[in-house]
mmJSON file of the N, C-alpha and C atoms, coordinates in Angstrom:
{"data_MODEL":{"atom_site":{
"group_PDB":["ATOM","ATOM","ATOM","ATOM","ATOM","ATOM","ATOM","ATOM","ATOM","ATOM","ATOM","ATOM","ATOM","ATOM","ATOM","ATOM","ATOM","ATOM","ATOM","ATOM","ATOM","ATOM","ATOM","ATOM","ATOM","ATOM","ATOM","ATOM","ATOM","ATOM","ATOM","ATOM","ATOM","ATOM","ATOM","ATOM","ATOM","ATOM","ATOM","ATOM","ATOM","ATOM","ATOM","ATOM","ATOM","ATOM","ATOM","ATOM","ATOM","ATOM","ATOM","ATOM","ATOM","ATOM","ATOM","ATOM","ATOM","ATOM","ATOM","ATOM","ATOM","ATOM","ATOM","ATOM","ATOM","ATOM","ATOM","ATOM","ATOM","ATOM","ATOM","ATOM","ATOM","ATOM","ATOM","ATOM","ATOM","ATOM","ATOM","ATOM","ATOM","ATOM","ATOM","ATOM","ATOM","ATOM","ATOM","ATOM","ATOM","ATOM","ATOM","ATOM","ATOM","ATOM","ATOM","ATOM","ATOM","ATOM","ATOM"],
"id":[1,2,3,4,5,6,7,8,9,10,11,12,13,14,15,16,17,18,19,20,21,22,23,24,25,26,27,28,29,30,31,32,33,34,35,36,37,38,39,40,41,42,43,44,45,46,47,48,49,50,51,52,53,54,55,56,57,58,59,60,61,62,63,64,65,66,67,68,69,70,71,72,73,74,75,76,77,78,79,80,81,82,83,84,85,86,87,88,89,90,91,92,93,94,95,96,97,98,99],
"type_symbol":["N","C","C","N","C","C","N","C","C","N","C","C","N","C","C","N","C","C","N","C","C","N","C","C","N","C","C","N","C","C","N","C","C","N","C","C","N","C","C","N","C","C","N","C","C","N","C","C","N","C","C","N","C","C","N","C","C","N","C","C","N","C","C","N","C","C","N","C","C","N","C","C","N","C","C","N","C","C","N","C","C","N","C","C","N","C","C","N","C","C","N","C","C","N","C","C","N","C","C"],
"label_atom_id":["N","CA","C","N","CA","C","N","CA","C","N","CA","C","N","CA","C","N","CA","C","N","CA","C","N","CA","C","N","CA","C","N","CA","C","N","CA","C","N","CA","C","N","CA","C","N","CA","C","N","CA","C","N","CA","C","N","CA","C","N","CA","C","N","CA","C","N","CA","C","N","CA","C","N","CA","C","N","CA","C","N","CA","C","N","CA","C","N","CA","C","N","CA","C","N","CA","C","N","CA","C","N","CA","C","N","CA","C","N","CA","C","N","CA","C"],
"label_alt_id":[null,null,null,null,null,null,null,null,null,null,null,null,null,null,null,null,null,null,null,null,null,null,null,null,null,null,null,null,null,null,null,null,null,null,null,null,null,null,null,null,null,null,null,null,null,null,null,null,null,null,null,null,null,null,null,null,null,null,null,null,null,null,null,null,null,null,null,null,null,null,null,null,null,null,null,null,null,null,null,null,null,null,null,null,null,null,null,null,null,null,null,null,null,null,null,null,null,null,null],
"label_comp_id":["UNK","UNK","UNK","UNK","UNK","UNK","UNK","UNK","UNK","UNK","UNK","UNK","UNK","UNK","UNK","UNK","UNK","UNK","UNK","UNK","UNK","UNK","UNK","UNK","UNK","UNK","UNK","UNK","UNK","UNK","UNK","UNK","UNK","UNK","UNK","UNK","UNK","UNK","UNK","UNK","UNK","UNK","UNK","UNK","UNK","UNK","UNK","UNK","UNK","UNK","UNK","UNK","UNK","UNK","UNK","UNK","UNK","UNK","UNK","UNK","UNK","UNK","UNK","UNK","UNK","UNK","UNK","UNK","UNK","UNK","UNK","UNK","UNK","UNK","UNK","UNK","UNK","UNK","UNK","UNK","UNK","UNK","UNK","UNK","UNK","UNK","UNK","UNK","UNK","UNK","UNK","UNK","UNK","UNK","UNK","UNK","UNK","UNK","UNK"],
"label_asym_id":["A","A","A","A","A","A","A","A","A","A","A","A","A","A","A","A","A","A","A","A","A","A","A","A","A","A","A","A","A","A","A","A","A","A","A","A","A","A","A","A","A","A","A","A","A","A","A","A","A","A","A","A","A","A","A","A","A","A","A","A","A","A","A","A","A","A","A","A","A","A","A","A","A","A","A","A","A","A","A","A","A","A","A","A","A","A","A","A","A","A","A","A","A","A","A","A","A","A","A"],
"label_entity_id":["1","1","1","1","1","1","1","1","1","1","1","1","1","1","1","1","1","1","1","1","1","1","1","1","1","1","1","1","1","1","1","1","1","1","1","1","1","1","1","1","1","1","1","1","1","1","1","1","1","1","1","1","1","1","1","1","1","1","1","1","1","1","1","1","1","1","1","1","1","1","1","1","1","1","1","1","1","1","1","1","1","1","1","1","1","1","1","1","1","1","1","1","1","1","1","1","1","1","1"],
"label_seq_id":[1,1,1,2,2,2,3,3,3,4,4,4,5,5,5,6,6,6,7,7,7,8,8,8,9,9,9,10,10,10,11,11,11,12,12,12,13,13,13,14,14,14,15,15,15,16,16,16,17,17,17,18,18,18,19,19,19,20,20,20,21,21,21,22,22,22,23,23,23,24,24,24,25,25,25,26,26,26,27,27,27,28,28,28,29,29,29,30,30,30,31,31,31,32,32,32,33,33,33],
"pdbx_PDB_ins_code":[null,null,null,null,null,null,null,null,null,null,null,null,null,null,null,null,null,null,null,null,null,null,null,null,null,null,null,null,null,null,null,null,null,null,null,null,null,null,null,null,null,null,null,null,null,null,null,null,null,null,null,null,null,null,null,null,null,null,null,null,null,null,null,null,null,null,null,null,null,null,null,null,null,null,null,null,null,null,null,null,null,null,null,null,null,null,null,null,null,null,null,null,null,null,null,null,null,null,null],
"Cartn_x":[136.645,137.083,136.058,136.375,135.712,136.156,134.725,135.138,134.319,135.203,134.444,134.461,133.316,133.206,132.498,132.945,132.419,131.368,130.227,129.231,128.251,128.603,127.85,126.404,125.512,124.278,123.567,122.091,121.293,120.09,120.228,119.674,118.176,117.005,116.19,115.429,115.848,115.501,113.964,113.274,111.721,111.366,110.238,109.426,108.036,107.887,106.001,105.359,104.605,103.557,102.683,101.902,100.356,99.764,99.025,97.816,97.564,96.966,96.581,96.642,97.529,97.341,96.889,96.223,95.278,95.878,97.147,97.775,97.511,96.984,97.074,97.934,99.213,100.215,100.299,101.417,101.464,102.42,102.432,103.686,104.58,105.498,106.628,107.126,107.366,108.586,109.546,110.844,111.974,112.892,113.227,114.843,115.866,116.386,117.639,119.308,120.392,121.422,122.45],
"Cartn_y":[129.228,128.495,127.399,126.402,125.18,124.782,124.303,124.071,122.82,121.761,120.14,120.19,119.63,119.376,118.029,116.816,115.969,116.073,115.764,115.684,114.689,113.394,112.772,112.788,111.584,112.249,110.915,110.571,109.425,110.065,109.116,109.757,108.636,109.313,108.313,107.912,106.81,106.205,106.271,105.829,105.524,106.12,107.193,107.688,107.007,106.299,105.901,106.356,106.789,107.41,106.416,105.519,104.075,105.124,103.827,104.444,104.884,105.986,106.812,105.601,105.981,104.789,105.759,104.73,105.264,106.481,106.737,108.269,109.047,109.03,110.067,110.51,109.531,109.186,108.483,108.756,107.57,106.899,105.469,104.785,104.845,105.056,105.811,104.53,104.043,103.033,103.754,103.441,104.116,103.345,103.671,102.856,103.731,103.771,104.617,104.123,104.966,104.724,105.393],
"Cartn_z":[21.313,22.474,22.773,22.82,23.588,25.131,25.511,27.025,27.254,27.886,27.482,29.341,29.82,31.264,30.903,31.989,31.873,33.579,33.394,34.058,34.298,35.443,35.538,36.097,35.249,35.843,34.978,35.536,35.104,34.157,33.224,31.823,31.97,31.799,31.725,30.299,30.229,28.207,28.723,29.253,29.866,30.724,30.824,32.185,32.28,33.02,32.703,33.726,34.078,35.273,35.125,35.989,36.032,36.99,36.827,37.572,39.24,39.169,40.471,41.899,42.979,44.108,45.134,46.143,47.344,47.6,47.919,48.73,47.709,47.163,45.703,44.71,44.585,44.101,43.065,41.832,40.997,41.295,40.357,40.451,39.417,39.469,37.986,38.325,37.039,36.358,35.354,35.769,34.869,34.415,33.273,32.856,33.086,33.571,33.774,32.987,32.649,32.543,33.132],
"occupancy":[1.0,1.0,1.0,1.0,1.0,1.0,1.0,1.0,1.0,1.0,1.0,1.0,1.0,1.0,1.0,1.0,1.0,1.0,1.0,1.0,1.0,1.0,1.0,1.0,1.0,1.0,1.0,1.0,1.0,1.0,1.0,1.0,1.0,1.0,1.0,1.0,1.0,1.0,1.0,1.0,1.0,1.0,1.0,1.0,1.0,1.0,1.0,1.0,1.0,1.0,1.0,1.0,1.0,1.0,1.0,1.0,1.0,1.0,1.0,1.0,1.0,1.0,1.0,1.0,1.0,1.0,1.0,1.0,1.0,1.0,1.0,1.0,1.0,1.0,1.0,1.0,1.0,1.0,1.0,1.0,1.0,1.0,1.0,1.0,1.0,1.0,1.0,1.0,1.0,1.0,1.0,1.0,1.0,1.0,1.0,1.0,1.0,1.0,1.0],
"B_iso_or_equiv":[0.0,0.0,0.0,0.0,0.0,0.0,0.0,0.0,0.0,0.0,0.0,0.0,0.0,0.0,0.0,0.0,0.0,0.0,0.0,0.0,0.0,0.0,0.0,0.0,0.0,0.0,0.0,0.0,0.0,0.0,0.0,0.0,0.0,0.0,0.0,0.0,0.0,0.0,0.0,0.0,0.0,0.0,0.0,0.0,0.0,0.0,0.0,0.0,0.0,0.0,0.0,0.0,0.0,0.0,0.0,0.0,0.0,0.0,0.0,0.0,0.0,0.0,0.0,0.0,0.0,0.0,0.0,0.0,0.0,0.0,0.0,0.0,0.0,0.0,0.0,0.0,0.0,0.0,0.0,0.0,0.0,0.0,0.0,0.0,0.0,0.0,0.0,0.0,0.0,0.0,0.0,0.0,0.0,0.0,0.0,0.0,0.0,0.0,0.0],
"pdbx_formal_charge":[null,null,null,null,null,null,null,null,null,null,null,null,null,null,null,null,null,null,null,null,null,null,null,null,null,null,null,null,null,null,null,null,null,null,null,null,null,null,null,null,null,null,null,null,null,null,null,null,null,null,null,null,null,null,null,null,null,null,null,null,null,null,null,null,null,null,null,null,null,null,null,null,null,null,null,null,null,null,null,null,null,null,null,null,null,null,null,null,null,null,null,null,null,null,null,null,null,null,null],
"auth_seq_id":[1,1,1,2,2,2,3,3,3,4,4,4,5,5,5,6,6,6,7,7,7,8,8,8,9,9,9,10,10,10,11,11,11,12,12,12,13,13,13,14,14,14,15,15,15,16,16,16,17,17,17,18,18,18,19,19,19,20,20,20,21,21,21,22,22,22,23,23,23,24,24,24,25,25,25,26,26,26,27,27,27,28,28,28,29,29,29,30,30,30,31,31,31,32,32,32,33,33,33],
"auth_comp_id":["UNK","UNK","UNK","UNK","UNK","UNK","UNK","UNK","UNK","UNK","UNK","UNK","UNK","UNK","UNK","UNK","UNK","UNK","UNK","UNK","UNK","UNK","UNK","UNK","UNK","UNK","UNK","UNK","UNK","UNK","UNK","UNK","UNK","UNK","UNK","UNK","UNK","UNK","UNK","UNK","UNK","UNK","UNK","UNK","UNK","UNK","UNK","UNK","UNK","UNK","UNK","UNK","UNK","UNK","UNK","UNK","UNK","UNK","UNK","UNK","UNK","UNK","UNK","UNK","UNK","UNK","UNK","UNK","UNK","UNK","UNK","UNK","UNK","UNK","UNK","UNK","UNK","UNK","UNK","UNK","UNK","UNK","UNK","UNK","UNK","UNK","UNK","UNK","UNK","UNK","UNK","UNK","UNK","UNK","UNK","UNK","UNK","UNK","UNK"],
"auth_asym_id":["A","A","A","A","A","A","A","A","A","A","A","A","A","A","A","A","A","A","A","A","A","A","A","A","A","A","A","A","A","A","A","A","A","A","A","A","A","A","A","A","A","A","A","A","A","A","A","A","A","A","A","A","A","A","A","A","A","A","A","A","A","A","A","A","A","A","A","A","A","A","A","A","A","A","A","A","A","A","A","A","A","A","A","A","A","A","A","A","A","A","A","A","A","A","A","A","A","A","A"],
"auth_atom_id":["N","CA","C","N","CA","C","N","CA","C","N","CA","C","N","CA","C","N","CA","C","N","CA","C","N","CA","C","N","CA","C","N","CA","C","N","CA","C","N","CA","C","N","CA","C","N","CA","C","N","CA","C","N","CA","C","N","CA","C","N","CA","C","N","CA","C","N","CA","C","N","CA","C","N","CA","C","N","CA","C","N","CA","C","N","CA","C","N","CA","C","N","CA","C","N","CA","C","N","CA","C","N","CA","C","N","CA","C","N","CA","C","N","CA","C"],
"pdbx_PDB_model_num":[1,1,1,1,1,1,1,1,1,1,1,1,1,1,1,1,1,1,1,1,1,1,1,1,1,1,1,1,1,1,1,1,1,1,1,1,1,1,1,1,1,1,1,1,1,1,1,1,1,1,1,1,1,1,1,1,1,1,1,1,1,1,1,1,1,1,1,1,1,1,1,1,1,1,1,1,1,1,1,1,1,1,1,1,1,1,1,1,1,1,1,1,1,1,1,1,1,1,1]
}}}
């Protein structure tokens, strides 16, 4: 038996984490689709 569900949802081609900012946080840049 097969069971096909289609499920939308954002796929990320790119995750980048830079560098550490004052709050103690990074800044993520993403590509998304």
């Amino acid at each position: 038996m097969t069971i096909i569900v289609k499920a939308p949802a954002k796929i990320n081609l790119v995750l980048d984490a830079t560098a550490k900012r004052p709050d103690g946080y990074h800044d993520v840049h993403m590509v998304m689709t």
